[in-house]
Structure formats: structure tokens, C-alpha cells
PDB file of the backbone (N, CA, C, O) and the ligand in Angstrom, with CONECT records:
HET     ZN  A 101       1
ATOM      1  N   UNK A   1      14.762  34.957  13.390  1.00  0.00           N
ATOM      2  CA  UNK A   1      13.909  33.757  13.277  1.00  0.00           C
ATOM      3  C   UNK A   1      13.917  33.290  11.819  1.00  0.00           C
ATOM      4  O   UNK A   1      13.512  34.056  10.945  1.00  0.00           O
ATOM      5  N   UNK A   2      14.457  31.802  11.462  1.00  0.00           N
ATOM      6  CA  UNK A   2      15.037  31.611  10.262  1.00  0.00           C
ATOM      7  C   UNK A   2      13.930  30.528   9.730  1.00  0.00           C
ATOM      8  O   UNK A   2      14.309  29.382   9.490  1.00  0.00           O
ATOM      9  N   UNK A   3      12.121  31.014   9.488  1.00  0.00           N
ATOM     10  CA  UNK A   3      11.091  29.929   9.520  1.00  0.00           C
ATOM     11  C   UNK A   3       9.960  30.179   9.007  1.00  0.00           C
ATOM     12  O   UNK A   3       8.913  30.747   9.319  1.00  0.00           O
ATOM     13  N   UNK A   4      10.421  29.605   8.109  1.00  0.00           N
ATOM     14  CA  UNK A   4       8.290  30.027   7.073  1.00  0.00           C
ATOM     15  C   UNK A   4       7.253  29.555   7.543  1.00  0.00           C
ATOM     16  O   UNK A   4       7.109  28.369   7.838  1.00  0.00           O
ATOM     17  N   UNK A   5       6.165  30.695   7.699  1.00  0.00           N
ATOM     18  CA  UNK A   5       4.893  30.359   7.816  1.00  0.00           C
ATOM     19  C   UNK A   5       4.062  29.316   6.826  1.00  0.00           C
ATOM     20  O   UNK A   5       3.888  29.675   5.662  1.00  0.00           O
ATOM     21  N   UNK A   6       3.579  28.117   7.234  1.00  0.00           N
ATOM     22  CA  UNK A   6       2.886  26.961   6.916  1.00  0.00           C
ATOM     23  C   UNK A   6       1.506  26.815   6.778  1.00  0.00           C
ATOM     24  O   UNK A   6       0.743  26.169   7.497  1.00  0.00           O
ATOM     25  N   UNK A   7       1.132  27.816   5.278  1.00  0.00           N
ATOM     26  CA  UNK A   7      -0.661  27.999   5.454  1.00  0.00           C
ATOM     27  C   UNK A   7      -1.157  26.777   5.695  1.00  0.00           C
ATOM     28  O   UNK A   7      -2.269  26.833   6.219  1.00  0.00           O
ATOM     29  N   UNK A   8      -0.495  25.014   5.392  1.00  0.00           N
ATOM     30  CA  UNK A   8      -1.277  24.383   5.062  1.00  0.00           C
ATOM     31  C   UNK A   8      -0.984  23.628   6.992  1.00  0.00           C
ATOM     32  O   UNK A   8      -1.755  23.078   7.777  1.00  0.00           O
ATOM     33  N   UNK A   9       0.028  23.882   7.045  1.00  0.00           N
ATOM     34  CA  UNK A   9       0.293  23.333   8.970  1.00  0.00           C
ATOM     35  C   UNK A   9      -0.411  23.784   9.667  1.00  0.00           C
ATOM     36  O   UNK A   9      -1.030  23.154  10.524  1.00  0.00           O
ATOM     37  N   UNK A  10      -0.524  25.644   9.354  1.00  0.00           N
ATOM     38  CA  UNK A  10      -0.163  26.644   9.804  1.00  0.00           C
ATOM     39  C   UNK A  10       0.241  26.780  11.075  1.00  0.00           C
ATOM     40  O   UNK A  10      -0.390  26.785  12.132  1.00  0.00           O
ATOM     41  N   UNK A  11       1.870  26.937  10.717  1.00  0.00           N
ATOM     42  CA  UNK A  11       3.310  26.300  11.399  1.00  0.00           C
ATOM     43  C   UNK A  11       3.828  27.305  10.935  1.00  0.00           C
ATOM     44  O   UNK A  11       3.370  28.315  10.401  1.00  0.00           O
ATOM     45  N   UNK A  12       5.139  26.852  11.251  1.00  0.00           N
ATOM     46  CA  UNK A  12       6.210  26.935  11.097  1.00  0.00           C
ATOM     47  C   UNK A  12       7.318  26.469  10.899  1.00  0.00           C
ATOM     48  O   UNK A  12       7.964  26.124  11.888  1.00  0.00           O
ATOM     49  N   UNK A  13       7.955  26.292   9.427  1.00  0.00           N
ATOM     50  CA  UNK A  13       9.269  25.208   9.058  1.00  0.00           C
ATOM     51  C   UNK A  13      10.140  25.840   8.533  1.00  0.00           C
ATOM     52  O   UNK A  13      10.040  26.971   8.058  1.00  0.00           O
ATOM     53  N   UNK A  14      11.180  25.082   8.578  1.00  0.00           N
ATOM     54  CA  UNK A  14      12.025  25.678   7.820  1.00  0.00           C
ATOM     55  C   UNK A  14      12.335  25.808   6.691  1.00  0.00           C
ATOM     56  O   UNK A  14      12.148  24.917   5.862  1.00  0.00           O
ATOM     57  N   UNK A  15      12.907  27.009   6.400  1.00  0.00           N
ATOM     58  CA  UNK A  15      12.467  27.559   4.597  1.00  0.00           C
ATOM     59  C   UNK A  15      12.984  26.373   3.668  1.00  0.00           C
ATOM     60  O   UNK A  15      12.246  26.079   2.728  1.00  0.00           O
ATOM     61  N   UNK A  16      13.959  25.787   3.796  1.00  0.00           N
ATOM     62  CA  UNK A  16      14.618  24.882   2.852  1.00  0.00           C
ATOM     63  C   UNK A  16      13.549  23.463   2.821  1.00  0.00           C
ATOM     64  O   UNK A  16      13.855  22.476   2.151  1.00  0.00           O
ATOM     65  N   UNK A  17      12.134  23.535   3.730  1.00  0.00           N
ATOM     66  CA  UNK A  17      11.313  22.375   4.078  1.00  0.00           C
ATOM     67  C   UNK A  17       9.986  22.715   2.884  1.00  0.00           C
ATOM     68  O   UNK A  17       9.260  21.798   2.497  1.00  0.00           O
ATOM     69  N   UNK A  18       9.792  24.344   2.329  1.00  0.00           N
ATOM     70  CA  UNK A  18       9.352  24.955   2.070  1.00  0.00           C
ATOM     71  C   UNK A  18       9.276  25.043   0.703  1.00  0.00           C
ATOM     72  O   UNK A  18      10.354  24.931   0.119  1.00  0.00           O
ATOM     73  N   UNK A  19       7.785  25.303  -0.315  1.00  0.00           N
ATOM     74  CA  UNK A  19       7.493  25.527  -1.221  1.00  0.00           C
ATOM     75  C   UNK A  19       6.546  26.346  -1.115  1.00  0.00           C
ATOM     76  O   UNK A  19       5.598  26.355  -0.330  1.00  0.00           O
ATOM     77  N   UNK A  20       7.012  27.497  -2.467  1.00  0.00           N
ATOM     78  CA  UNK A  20       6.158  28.481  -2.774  1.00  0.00           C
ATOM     79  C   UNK A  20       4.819  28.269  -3.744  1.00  0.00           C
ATOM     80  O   UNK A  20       4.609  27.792  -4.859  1.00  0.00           O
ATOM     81  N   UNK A  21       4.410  28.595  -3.196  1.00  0.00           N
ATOM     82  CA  UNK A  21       2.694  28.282  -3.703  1.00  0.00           C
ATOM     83  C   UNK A  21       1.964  29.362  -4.547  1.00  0.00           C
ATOM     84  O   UNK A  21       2.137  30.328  -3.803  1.00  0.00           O
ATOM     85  N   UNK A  22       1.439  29.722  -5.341  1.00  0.00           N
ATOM     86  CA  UNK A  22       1.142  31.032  -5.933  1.00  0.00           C
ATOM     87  C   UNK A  22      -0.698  30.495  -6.020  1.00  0.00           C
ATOM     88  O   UNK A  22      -0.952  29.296  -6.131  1.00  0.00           O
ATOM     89  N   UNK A  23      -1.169  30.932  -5.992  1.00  0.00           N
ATOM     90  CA  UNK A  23      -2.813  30.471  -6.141  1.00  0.00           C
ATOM     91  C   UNK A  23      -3.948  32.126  -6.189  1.00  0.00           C
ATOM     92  O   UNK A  23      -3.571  33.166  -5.649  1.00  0.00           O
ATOM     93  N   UNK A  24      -4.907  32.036  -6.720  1.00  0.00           N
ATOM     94  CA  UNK A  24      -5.017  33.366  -6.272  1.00  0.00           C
ATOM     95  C   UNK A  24      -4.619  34.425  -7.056  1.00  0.00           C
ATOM     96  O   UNK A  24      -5.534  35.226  -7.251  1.00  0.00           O
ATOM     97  N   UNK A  25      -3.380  34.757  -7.666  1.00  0.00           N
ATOM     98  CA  UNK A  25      -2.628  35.584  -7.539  1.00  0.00           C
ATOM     99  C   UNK A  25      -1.627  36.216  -6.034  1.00  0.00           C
ATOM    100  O   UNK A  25      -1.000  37.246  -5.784  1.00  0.00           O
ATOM    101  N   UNK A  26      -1.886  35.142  -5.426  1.00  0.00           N
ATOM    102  CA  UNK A  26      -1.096  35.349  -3.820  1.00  0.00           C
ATOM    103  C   UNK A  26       0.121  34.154  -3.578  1.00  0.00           C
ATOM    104  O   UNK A  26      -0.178  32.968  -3.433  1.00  0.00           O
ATOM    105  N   UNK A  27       1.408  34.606  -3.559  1.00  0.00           N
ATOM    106  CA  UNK A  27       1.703  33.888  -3.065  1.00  0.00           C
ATOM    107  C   UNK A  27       1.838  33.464  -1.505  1.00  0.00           C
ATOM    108  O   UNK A  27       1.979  34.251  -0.569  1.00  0.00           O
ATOM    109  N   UNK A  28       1.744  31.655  -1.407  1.00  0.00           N
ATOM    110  CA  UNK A  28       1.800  31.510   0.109  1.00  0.00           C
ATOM    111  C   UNK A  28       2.826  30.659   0.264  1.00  0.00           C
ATOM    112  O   UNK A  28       3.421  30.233  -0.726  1.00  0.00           O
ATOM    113  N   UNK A  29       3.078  30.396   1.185  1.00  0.00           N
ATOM    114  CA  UNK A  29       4.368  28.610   1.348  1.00  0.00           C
ATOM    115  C   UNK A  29       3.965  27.783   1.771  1.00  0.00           C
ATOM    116  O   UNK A  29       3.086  27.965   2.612  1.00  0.00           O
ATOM    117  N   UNK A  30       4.320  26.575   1.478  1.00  0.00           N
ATOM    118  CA  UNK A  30       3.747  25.498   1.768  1.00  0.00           C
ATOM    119  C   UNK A  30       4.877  24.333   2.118  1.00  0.00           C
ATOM    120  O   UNK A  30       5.845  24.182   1.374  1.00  0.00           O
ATOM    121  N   UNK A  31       4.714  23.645   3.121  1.00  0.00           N
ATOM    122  CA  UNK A  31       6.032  23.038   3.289  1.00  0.00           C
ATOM    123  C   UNK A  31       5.637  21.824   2.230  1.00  0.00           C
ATOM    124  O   UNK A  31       4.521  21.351   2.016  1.00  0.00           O
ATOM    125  N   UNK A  32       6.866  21.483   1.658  1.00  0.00           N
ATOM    126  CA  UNK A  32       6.881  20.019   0.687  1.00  0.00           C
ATOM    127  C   UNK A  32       5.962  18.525   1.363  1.00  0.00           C
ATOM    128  O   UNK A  32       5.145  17.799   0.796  1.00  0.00           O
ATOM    129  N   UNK A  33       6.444  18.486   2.606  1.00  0.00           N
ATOM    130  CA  UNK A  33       5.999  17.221   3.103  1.00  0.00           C
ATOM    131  C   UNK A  33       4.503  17.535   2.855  1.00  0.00           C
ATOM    132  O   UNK A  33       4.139  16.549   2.216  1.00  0.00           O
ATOM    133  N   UNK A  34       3.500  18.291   2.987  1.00  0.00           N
ATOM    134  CA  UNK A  34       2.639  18.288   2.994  1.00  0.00           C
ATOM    135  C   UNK A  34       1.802  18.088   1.583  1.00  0.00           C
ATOM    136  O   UNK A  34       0.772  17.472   1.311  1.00  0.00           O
ATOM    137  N   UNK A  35       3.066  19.197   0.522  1.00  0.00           N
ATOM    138  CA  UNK A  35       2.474  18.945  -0.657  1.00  0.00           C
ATOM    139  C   UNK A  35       2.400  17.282  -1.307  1.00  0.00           C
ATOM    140  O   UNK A  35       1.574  16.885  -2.129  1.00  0.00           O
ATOM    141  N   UNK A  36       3.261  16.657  -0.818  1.00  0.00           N
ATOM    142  CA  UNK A  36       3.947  15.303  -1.496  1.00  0.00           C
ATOM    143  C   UNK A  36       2.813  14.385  -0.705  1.00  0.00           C
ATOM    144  O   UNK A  36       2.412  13.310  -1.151  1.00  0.00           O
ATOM    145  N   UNK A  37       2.388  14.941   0.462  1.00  0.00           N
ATOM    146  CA  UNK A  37       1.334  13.853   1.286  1.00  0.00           C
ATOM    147  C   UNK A  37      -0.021  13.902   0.752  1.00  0.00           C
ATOM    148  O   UNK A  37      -0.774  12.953   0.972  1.00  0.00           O
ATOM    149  N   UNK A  38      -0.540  15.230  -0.147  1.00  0.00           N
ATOM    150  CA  UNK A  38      -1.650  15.604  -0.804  1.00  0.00           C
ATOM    151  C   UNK A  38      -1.569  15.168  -2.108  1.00  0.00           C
ATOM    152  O   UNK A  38      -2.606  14.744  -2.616  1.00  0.00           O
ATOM    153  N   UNK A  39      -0.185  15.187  -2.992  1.00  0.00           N
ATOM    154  CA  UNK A  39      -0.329  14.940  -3.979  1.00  0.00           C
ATOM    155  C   UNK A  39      -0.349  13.127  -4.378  1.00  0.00           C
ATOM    156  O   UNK A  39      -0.837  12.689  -5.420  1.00  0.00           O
ATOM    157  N   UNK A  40       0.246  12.329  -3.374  1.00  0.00           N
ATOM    158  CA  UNK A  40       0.632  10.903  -3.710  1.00  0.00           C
ATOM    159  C   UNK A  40      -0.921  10.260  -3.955  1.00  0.00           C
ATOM    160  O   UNK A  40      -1.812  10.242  -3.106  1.00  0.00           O
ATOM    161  N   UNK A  41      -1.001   9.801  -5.168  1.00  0.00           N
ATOM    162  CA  UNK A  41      -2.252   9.311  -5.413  1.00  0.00           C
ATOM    163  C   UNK A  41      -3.127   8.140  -4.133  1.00  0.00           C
ATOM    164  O   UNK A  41      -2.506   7.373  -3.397  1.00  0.00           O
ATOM    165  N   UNK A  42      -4.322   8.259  -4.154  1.00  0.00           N
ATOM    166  CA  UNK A  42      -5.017   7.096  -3.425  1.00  0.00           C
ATOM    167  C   UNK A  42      -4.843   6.094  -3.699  1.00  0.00           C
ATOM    168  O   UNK A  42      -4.923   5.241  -2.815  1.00  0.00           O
ATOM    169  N   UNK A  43      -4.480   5.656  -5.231  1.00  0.00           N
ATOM    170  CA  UNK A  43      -4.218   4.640  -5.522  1.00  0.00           C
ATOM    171  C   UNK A  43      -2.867   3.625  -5.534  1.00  0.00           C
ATOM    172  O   UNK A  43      -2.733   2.473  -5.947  1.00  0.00           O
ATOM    173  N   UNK A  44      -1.731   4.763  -4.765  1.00  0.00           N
ATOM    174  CA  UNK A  44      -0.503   4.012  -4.083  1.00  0.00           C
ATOM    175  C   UNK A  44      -1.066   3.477  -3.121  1.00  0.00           C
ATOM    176  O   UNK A  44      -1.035   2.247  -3.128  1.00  0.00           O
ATOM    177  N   UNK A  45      -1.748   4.134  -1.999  1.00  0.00           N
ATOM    178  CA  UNK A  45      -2.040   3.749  -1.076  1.00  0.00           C
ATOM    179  C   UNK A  45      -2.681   2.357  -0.584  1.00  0.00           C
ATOM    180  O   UNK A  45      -2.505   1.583   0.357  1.00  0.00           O
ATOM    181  N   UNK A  46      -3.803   2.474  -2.101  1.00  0.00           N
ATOM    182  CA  UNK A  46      -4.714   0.890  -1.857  1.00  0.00           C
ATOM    183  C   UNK A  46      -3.498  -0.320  -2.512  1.00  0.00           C
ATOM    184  O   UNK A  46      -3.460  -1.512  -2.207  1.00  0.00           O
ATOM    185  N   UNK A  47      -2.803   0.221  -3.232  1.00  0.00           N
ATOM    186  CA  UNK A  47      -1.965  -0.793  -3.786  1.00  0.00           C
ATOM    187  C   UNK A  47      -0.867  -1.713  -2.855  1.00  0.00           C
ATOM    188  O   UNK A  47      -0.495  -2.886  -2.889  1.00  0.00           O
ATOM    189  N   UNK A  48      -0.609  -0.728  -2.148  1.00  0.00           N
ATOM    190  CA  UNK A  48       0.063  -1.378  -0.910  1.00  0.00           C
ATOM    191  C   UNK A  48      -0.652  -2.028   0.199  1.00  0.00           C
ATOM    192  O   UNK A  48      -0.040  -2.701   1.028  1.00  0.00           O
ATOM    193  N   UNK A  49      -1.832  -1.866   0.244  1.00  0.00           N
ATOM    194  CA  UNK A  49      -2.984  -2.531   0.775  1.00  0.00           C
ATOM    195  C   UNK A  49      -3.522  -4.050   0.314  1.00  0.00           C
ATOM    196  O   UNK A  49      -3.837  -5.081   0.907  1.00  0.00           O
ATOM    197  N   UNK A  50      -3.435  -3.521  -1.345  1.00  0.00           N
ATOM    198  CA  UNK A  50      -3.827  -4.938  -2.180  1.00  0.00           C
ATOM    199  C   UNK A  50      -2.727  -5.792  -2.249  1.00  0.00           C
ATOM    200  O   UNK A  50      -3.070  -6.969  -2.365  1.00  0.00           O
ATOM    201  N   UNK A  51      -1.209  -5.555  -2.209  1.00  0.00           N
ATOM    202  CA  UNK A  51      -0.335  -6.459  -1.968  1.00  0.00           C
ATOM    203  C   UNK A  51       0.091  -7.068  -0.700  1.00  0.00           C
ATOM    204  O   UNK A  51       0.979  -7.921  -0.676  1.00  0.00           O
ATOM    205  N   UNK A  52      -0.570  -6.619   0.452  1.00  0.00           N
ATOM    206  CA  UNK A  52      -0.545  -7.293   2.029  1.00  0.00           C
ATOM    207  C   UNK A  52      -1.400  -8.186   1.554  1.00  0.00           C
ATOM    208  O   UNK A  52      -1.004  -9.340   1.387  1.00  0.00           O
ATOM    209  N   UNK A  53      -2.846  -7.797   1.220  1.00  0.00           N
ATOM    210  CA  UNK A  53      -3.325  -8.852   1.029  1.00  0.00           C
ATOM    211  C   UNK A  53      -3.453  -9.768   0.034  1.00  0.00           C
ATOM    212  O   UNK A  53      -4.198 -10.730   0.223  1.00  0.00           O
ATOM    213  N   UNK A  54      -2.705  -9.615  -1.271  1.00  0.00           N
ATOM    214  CA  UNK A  54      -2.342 -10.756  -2.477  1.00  0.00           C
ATOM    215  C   UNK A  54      -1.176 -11.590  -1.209  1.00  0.00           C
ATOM    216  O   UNK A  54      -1.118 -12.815  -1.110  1.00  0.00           O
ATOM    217  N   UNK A  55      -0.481 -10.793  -0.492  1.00  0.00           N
ATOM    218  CA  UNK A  55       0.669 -11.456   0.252  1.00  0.00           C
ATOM    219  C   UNK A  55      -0.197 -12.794   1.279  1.00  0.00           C
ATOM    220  O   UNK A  55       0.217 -13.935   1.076  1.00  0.00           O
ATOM    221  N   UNK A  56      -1.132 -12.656   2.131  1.00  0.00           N
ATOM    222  CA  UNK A  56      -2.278 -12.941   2.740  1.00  0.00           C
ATOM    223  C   UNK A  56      -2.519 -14.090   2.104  1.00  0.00           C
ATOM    224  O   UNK A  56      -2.130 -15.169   2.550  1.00  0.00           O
ATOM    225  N   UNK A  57      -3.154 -13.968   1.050  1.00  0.00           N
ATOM    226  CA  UNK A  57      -4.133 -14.786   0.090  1.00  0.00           C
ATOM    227  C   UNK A  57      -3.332 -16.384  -0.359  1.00  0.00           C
ATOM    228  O   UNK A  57      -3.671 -17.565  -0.285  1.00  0.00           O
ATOM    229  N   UNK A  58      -1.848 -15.479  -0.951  1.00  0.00           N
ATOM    230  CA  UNK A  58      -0.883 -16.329  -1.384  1.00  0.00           C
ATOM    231  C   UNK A  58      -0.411 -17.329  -0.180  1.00  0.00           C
ATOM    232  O   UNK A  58      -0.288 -18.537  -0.377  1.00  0.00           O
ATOM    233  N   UNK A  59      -0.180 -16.767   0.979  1.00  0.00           N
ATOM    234  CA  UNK A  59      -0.036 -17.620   2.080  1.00  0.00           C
ATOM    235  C   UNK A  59      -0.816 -18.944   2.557  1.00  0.00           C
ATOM    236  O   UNK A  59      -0.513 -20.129   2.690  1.00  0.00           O
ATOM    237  N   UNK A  60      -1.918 -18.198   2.740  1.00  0.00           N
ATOM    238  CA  UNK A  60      -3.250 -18.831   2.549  1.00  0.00           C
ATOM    239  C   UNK A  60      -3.449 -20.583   1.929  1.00  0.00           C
ATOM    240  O   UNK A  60      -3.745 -21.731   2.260  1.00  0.00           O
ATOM    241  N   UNK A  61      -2.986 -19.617   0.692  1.00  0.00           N
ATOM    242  CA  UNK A  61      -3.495 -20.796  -0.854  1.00  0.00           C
ATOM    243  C   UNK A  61      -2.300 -21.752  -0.511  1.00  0.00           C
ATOM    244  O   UNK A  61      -2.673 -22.925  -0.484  1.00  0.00           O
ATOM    245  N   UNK A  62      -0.809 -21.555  -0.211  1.00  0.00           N
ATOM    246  CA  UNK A  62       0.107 -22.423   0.134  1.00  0.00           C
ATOM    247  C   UNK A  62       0.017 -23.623   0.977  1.00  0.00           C
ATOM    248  O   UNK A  62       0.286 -24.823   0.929  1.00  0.00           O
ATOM    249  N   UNK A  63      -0.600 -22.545   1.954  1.00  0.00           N
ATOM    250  CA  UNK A  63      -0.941 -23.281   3.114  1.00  0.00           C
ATOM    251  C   UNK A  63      -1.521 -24.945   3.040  1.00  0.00           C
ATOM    252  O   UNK A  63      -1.256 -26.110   3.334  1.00  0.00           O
ATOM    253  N   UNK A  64      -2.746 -23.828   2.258  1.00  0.00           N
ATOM    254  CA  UNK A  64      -3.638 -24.776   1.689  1.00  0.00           C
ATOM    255  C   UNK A  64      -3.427 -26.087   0.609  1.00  0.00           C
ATOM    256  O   UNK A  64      -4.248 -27.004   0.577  1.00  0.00           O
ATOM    257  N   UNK A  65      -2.240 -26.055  -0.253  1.00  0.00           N
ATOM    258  CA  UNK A  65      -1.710 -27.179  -1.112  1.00  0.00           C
ATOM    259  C   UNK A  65      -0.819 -27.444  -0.438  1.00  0.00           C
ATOM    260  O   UNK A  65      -0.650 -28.663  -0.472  1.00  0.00           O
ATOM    261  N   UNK A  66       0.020 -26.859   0.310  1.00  0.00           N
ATOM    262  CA  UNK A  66       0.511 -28.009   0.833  1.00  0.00           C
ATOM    263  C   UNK A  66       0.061 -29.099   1.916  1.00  0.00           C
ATOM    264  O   UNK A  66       0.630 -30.168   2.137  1.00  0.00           O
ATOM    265  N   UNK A  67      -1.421 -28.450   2.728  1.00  0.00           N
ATOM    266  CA  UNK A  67      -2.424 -29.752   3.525  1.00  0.00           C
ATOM    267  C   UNK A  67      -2.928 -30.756   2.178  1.00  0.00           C
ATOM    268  O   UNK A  67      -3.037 -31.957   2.425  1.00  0.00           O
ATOM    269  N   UNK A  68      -3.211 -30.318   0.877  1.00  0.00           N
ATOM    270  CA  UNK A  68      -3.819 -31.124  -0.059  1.00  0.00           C
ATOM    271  C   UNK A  68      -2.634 -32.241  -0.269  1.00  0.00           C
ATOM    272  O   UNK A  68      -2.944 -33.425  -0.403  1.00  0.00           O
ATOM    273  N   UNK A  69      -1.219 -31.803  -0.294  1.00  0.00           N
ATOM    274  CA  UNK A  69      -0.384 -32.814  -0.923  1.00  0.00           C
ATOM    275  C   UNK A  69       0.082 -33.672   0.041  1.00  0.00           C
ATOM    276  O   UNK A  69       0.585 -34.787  -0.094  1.00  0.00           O
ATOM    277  N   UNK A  70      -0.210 -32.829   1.339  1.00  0.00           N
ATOM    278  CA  UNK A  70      -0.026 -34.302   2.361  1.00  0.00           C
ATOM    279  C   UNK A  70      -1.156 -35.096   2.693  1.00  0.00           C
ATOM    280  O   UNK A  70      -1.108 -36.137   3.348  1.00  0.00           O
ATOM    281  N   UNK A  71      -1.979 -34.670   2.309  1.00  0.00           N
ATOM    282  CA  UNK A  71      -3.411 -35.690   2.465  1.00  0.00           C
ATOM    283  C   UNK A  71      -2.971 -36.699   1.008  1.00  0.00           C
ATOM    284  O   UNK A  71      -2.595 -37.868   0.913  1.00  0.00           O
ATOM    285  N   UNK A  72      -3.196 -35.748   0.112  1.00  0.00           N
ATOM    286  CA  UNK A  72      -2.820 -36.515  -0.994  1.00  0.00           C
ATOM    287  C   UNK A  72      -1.890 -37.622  -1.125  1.00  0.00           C
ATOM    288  O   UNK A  72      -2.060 -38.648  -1.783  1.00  0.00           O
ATOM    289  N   UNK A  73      -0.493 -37.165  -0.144  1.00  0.00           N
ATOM    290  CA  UNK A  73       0.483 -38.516  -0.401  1.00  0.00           C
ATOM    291  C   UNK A  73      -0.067 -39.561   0.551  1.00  0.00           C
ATOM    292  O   UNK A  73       0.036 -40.780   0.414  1.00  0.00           O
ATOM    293  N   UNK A  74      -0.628 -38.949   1.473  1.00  0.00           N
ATOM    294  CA  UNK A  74      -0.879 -40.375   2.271  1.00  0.00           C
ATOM    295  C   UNK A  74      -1.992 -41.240   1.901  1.00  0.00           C
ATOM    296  O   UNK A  74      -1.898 -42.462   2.021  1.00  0.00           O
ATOM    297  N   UNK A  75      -3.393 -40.477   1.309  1.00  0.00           N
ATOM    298  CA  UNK A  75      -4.418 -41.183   1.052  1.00  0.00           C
ATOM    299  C   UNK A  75      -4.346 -41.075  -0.596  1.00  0.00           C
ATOM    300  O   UNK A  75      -4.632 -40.034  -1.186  1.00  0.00           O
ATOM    301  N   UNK A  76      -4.021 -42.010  -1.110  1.00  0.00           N
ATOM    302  CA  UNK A  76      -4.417 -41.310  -2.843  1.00  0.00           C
ATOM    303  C   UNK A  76      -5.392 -41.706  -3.227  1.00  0.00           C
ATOM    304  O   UNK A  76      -5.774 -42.519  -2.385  1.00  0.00           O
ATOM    305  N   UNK A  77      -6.086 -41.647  -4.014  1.00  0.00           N
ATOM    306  CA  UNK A  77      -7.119 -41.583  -4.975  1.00  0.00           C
ATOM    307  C   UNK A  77      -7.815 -43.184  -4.837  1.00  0.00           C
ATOM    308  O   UNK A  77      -7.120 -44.029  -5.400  1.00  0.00           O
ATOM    309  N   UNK A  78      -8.791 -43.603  -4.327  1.00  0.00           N
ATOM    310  CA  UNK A  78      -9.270 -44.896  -4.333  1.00  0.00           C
ATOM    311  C   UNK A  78      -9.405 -45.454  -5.693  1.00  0.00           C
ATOM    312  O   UNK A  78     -10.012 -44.587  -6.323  1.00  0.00           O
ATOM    313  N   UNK A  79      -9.127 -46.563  -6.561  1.00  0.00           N
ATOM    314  CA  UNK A  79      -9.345 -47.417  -7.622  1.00  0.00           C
ATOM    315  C   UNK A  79     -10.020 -47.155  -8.254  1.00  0.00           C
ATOM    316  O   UNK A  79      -9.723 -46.608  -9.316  1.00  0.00           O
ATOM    317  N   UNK A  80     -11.777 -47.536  -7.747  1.00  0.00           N
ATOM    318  CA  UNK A  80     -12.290 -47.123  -7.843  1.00  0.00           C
ATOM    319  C   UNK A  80     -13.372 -46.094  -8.527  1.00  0.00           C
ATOM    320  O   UNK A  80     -14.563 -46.243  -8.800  1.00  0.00           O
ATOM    321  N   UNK A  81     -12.554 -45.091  -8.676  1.00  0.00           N
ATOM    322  CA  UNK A  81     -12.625 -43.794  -8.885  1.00  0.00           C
ATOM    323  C   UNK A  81     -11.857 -43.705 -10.268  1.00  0.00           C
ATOM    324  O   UNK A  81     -12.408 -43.350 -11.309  1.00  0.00           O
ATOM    325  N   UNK A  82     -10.977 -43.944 -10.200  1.00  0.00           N
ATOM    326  CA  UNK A  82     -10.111 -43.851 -12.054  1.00  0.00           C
ATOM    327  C   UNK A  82     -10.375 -45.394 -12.870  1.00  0.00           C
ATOM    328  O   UNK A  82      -9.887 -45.596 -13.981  1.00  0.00           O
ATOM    329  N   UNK A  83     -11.235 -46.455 -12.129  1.00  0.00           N
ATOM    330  CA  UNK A  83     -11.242 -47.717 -13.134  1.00  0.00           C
ATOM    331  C   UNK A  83     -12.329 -48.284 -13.024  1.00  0.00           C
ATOM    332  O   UNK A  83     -12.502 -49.486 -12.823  1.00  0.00           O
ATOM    333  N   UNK A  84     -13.322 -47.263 -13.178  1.00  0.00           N
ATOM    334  CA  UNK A  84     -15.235 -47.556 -12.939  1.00  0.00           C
ATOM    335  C   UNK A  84     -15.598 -47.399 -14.337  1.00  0.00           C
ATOM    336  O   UNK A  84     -16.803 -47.155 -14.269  1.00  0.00           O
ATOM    337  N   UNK A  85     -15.284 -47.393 -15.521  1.00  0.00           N
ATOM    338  CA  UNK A  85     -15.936 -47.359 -16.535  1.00  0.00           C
ATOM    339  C   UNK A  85     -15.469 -48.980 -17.293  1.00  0.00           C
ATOM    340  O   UNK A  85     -15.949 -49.317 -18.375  1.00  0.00           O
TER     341      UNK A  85
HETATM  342 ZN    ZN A 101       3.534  22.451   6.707  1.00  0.00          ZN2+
END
């Protein structure tokens, strides 16, 4: 049986999936995927969160100038308004 015990699965993977862990004075194994899933900061996580929604926002705001510039070309600015003083 060619498969390390997974304190943090507690599994079983394969050794080449596997990192040695020393803590304690004990060593244990730990498979990588797990360490790399504990160690990747929270703050990748929200960041890819905050760029769906900068992505969102930006859409949004497009959206939004380009209804302004077609209102805009069709109705412009009454007289009025720029030759009242
Ligand atoms: Zn594991």
C-alpha cells in the first residue's frame, strides 16, 4: 500500500501529494492541497470577489452613459439653460 496517512483529511494520499509536517516535536503528513488551501490568504479570495464586482459596477456605469449619450444626442440641452444670464 503505496499512501500516506492525511492528519489534516484524515485520508489517505499519495506520498508524492504529501508534506511533512513537524509540530510538536512530532512529525505528521499533510497532503499539499490542503496546506496551499489553508495557507492562500482571505484576502485573494475577497479580491476576486471585489473584481466580479468592480466588473459589475463597470458594466453598470457603461450601461448607464451610454443611455445618457443617447438621450443626450437626441434631446440636447434646452437654450435656455446655457443663455439665461
Ligand atoms: Zn489531505
Amino acid at each position: 500500500m503505496n499512501s500516506v496517512y492525511c492528519y489534516h483529511c484524515m485520508t489517505y494520499h499519495p506520498p508524492e501529494a504529501m508534506q511533512k509536517i513537524v509540530s510538536g516535536g512530532r512529525a505528521r503528513w499533510r497532503c499539499i492541497r490542503s496546506i496551499e488551501a489553508s495557507r492562500r490568504p482571505v484576502s485573494e479570495r475577497d479580491a476576486f470577489g471585489q473584481q466580479q464586482s468592480q466588473r459589475n459596477l463597470a458594466q453598470s456605469q457603461s450601461l448607464r452613459t451610454q443611455a445618457f449619450r443617447v438621450t443626450g444626442s437626441r434631446k440636447p440641452l434646452p437654450s435656455s439653460m446655457t443663455s439665461s444670464n
